[in-house]
C-alpha positions as CSV (number, residue, x, y, z in Angstrom):
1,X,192.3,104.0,-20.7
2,X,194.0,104.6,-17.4
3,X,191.8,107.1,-15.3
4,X,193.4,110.1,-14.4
5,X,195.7,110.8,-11.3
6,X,193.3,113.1,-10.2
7,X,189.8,111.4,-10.5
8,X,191.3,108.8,-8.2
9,X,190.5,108.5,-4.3
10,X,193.2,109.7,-2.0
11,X,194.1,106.2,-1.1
12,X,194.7,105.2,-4.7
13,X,196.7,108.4,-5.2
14,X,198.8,107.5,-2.3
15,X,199.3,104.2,-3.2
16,X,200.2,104.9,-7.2
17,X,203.0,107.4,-5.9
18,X,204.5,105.3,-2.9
19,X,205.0,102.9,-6.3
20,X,206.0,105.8,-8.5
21,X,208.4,107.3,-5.8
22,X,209.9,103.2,-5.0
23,X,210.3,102.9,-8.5
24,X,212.1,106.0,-9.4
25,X,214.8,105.6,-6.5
26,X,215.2,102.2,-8.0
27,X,216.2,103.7,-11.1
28,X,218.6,106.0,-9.5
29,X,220.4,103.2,-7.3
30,X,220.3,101.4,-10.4
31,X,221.8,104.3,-12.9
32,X,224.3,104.6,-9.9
33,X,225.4,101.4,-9.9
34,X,225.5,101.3,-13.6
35,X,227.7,104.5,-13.7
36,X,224.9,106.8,-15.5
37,X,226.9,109.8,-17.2
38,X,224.7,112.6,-16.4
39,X,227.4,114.8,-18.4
40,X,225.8,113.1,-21.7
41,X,222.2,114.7,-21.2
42,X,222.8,117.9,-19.5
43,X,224.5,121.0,-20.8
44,X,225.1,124.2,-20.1
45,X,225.2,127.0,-22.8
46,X,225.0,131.0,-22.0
47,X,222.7,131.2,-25.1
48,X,219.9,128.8,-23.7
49,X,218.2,129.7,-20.5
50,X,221.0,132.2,-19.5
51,X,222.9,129.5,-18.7
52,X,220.7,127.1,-16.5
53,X,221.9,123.5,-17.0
54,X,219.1,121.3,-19.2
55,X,218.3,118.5,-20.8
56,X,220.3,118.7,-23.9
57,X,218.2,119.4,-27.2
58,X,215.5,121.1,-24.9
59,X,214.8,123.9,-23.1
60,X,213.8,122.3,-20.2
61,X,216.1,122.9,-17.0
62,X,217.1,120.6,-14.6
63,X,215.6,122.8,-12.0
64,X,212.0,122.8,-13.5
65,X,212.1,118.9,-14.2
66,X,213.3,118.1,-10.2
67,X,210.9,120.4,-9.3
68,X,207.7,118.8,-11.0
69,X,208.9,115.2,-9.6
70,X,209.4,117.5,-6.0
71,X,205.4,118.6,-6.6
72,X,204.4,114.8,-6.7
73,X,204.4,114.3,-10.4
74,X,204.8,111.0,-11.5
75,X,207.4,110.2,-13.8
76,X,204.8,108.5,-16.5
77,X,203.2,112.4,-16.0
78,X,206.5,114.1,-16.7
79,X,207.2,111.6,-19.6
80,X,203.3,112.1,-21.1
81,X,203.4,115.8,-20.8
82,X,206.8,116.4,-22.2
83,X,207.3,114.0,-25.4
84,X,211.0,114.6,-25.9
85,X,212.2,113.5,-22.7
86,X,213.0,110.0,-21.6
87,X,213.5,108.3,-18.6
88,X,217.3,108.3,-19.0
89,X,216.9,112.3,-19.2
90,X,214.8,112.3,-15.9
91,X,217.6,110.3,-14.2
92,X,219.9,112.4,-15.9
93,X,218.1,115.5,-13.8
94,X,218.5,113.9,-10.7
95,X,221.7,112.3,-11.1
96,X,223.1,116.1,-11.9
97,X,221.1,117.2,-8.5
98,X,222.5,114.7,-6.3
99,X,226.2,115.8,-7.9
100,X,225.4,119.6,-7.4
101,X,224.4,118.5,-3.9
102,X,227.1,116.8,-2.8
103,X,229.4,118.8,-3.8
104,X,228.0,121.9,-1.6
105,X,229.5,123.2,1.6
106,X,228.1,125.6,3.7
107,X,231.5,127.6,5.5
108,X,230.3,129.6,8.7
109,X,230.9,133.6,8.3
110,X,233.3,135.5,10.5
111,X,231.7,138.4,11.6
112,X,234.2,141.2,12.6
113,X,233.9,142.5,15.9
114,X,231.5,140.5,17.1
């Protein structure tokens, strides 16, 4: 039985993310590389979450998945914790974040008589 994240001294916490975090941005260069259709796992539908893209067959959003990996969760934690996912919906998550992302632009505003 692997001990819990938590019982484990700070070094050995740091060190089991610093692998977690290497490996995850492994998977995404690799699912870039690979061409990963993040269109395949997320939907959007009015009738589920008011319209907040998720993983499809869920009702988990993208936004609640990105932000458990932002709080330090571990994908193996994500995965344990939420049965119906798999690590090609995870990728899927941040593979949609990284397209909402780059596709923003912030325009300065004109203020009028100023």
């Amino acid at each position: 039985m692997v001990e819990p994240l938590w019982r484990r001294s700070k070094a050995e916490r740091i060190g089991v993310l610093v692998l977690e975090s290497r490996q995850v941005v492994c998977d995404i260069l690799k699912a870039m590389r690979c061409g990963m259709n993040w269109q395949e796992r997320i939907v959007i539908d009015p009738g589920i979450l008011v319209g907040k893209p998720v993983v499809k067959g869920t009702r988990l959003a993208v936004e609640f998945i990105v932000d458990l990996l932002a709080q330090g969760w571990t994908e193996a934690e994500v995965l344990r914790n939420y049965p119906g996912l798999t690590r090609e919906d995870i990728q899927a998550c941040l593979s949609y974040a990284s397209a909402v992302l780059r596709t923003e632009r912030v325009y300065p505003l004109e203020l009028a008589g100023v």
